[in-house]
N, C-alpha and C positions, 0 to 999 in steps of 0.2 A: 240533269236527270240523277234522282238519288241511286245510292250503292244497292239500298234492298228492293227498288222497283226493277231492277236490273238483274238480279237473283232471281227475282220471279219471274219475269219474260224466261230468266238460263230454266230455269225448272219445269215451266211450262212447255219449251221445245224440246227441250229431253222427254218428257213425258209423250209429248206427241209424234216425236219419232220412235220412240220404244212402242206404242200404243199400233204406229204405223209400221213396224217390224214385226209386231204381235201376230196383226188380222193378215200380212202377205206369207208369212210361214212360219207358223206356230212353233215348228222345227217338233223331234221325237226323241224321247228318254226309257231306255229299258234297262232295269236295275235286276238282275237275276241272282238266285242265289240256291243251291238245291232245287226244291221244289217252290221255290218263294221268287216269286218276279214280280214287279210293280213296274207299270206303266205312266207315263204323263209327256205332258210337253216339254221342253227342255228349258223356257221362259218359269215352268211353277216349277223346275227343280231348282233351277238360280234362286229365287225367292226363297225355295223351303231354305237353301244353303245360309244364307242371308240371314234369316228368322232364328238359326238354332244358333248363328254367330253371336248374335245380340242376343237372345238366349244366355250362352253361354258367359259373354263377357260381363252380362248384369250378376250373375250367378259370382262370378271371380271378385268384381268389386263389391258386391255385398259379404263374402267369406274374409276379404280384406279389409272391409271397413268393422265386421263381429272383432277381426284377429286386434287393430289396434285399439278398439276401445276394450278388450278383457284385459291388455295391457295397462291401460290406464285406470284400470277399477279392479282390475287384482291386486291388493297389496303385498304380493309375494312377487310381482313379477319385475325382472331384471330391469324393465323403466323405471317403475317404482321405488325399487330399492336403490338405484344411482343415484336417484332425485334426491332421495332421503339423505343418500351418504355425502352429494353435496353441499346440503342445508347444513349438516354436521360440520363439514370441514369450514365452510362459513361461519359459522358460528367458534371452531376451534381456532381459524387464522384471528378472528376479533380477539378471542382469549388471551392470543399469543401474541398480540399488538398490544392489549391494555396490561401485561407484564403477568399474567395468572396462569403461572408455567406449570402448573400440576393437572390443572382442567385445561387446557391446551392440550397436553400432553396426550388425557384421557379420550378427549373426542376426538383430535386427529389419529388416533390410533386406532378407535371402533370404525373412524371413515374408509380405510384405507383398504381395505379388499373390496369394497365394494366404488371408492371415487373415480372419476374420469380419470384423474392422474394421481396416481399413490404414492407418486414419487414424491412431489409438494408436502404430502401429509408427511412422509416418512423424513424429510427432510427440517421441515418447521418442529417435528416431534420430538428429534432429535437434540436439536438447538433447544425448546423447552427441557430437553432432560439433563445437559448439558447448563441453563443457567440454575437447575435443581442438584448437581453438582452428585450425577446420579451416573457416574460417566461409564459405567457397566450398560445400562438400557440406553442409552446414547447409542455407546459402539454395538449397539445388536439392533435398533431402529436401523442404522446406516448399512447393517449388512442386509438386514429385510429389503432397505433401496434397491440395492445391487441385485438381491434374488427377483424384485416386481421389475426392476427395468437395466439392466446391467449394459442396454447400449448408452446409458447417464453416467458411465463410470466416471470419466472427467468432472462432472458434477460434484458427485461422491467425494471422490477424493481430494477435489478442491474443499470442501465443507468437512471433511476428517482433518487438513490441515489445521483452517482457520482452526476448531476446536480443539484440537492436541497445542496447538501455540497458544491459546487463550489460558488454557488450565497447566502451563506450564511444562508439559509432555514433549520436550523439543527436539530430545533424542526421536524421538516415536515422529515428531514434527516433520523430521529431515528424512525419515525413510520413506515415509507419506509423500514428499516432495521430489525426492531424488527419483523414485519409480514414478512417477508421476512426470517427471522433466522426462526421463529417460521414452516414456512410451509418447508422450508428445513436446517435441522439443520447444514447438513456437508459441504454444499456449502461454500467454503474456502475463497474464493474470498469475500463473502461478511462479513467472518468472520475477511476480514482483514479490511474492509471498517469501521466496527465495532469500532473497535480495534481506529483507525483512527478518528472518530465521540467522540470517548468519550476524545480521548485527547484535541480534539478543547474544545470540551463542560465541560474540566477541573472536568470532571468524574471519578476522579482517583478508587473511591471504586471500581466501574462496572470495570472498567479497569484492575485492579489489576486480579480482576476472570478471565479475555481472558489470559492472562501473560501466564500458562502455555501450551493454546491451541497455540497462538500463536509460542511459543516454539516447543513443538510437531510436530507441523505440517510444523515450517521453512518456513513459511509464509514473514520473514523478516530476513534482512543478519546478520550474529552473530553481526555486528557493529552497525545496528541498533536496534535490540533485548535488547543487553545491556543499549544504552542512553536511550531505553525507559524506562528498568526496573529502569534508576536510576532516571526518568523522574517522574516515576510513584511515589516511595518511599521515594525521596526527598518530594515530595509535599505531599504525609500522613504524613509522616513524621512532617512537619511544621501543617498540620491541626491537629495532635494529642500533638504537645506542644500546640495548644492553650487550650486546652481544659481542665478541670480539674475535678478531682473526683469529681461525681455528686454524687452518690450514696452508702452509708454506703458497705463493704462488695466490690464492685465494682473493677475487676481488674483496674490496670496504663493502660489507653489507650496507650501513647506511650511506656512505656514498651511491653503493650503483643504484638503490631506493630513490636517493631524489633525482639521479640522470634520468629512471625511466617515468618521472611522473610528468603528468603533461606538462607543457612549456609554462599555460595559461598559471596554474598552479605555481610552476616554479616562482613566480613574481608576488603570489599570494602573500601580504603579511604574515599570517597565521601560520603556512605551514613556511613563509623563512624564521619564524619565530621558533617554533619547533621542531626544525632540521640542525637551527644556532643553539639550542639549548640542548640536545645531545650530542653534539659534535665539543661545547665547553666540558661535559658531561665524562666526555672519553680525553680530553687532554690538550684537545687542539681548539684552543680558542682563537688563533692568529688565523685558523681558516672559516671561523665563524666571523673575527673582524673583518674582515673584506667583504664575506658576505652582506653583513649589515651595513655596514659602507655604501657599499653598490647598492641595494635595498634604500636606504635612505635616502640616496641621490635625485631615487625614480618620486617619493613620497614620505614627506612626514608623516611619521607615526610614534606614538607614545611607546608602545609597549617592545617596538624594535628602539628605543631612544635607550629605555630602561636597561633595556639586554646589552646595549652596546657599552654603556657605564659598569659592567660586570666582568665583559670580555676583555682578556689582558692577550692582545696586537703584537705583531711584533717591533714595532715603533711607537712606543708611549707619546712621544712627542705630536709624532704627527696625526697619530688618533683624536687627540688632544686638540689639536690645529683643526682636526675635521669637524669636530663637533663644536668646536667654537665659530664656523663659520654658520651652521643653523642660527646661533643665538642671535644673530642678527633681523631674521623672519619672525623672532619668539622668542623675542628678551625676556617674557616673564613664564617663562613654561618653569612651571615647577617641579617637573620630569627631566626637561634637558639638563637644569640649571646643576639639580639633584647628580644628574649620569656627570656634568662637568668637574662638579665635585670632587669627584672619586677620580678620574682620569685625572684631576691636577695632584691629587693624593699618589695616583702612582707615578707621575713624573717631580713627586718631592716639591711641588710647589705647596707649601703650605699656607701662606696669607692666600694666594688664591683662593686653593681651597676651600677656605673659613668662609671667604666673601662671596661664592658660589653658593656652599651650606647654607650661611647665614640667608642669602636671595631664597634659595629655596625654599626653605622654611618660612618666612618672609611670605611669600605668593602661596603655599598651604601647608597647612602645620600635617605634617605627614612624623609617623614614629620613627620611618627607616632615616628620616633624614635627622630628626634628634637624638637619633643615635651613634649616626655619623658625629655631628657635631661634639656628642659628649666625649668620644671615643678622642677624637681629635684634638679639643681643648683640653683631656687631662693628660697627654703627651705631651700638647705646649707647655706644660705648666698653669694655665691658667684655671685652678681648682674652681675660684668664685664661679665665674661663666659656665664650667663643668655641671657644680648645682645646680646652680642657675635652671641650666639647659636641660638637666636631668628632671628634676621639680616639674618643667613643662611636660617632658615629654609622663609622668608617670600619672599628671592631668589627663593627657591624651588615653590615657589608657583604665584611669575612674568614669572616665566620662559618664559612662554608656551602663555603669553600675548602678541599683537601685538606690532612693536616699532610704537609707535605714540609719537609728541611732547609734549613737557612738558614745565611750565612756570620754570623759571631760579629762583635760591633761591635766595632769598634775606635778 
């Protein structure tokens, strides 16, 4: 049995018991008022009630249906004009996407009292005025932000940083930033901005503190994590060789520098490269030779090989002895051979020496090592091979000169 044959049986028993409640007692209604009384049955006063309801309700949805169509056909009225100020900002964010920062600028700026969100307009406006290098109506769009929606302040002042760092403003950058960390500590995004600020502004101490937040939280891809940490620690690094015991009792600045750097670090070539090179820096080369010592033991590397041929040990001998057991892995390293050189130079072996330079040069013609050699052969006496050597090496250093003409010797 269908749904609507079933409706109609329900409506037709209603009707028939109403019908049959109607003719057994009409029931009485008296409605008085001063001199004014009305009479009826109390079934045609339910109905009249009924009648003025739907009366009334068709009356309210037709006064509702006049109110929003004058809205949509008045061109002054507040749907109208949102509509409008959206097509605008539409039209200004395309502007401000296809690089036309002046008409960007203009439209986003007529939308913005009137758009869903003015905050968008005032912010895109801003960055238009900003790459118009207009940075007066820049910072006065961003304070409009703040006056149309100041619960966006994080917003704001995230977008006052990026643009005071962009145009170079970094003092203004870090004030923007530090009140900005201070009223929200864990906003990450501005922790990385941070992080960002101090490398320009060559802040390495401040810097060094974010290191592990930066970490933690993977703010930055492990490749750049790392350049930074060795970004950061090379440059302490070099500001703590300058420096020297000030103070009786006073730990080694660059010593307690690299005790507190992580372990992982400690073992880094790079920063034992440049821990060794201020530490020969200030005097003590004998405690750079151990370090590269031990460093080498862990891995070959060139540029710990080069440094170790520079640093004077406190046993020439046995330095000597160390670096000659590598050249067994890398008999033809033109680095080691080059660092063995000079170590045989300070322990006065000179045919060695020669026969080391000579290999060196030999496996690649490098200038430091034909200078070694020249320096070395006009001590032995041997002038010819001196020229010789010198001739090569002043090759080495025409190379890379234009051919242009030359007068004819005469």
């Amino acid at each position: 049995m269908s749904k609507s044959y079933l409706a109609v049986l329900a409506i037709l028993l209603v009707a028939a018991l109403l019908g049959m409640a109607v003719a057994e007692d009409p029931g009485y209604l008296l409605i008085a008022w001063r001199n004014m009384s009305i009479e009826t049955s109390i079934w045609v006063g339910i109905a009249f009630l009924l009648a003025l309801w739907l009366v009334l309700s068709l009356l309210r949805a037709v006064v509702r249906l006049l109110n929003v169509s004058g809205r949509r056909i008045n061109p002054w009225s507040r749907h109208n004009r949102q509509r409008r100020a959206n097509q605008v900002t539409t039209r200004g964010l395309l502007e401000f996407a296809e690089g036309h920062w002046a008409e960007a600028m203009r439209l986003l700026k007529r939308s913005a009292p009137h758009a869903e969100q003015p905050l968008i307009n005032y912010l895109v406006a801003a960055r238009a005025a900003h790459e118009l290098e207009d940075y007066a109506q820049c910072d006065g769009l961003l304070r409009e932000a703040y006056e149309t929606t100041p619960q966006a302040d994080v917003a704001i002042a995230v977008t006052q940083a990026q643009l005071q760092i962009a145009r170079g403003q970094l003092e203004q950058a870090l004030a923007s930033l530090t009140r900005l960390r201070k009223d929200h500590p864990k906003h990450l995004y501005a922790l990385k901005l941070m992080g960002q600020l101090y490398a320009k502004l060559e802040d390495w101490s401040r810097l060094e503190k974010l290191l592990p937040e930066l970490r933690r939280h993977k703010l930055l891809s492990p490749g750049d994590q790392e350049s930074l940490e060795h970004q950061v620690y090379i440059a302490l690094l070099g500001e703590a060789g300058q420096r020297r015991q000030t103070e009786p009792g006073q730990a080694d600045m660059l010593t307690a520098l690299w005790e507190r750097l992580p372990k992982h670090l400690r073992h880094d070539p790079a920063l034992v490269e440049a821990y060794c090179i201020q530490l020969r820096h200030q005097g003590r080369s004998d405690e750079a030779e151990t370090i590269l010592r031990a460093a080498l033991r862990e891995g070959f590397n060139e540029r710990l090989i080069h440094l170790y041929g520079l640093v004077e040990g406190k046993d020439p001998a046995r330095q000597l002895s160390s670096a000659e057991h590598w050249l067994a892995d890398h008999p033809h390293n033109a680095t080691l051979l080059l660092a063995l050189g000079r170590l045989a130079l300070r322990n006065k072996l000179w045919g060695k020496a020669r026969e080391y330079l000579d290999a060196s040069f030999t496996s690649k013609r490098d200038i430091q090592t034909c200078a070694e050699l020249v320096r070395l052969l006009e001590h032995m006496g041997d002038q010819k091979s001196s020229q010789q050597m010198l001739r090569q090496g002043f090759d080495l250093m025409v190379h890379d000169l234009p051919e242009l003409p030359m007068p004819d010797a005469r």
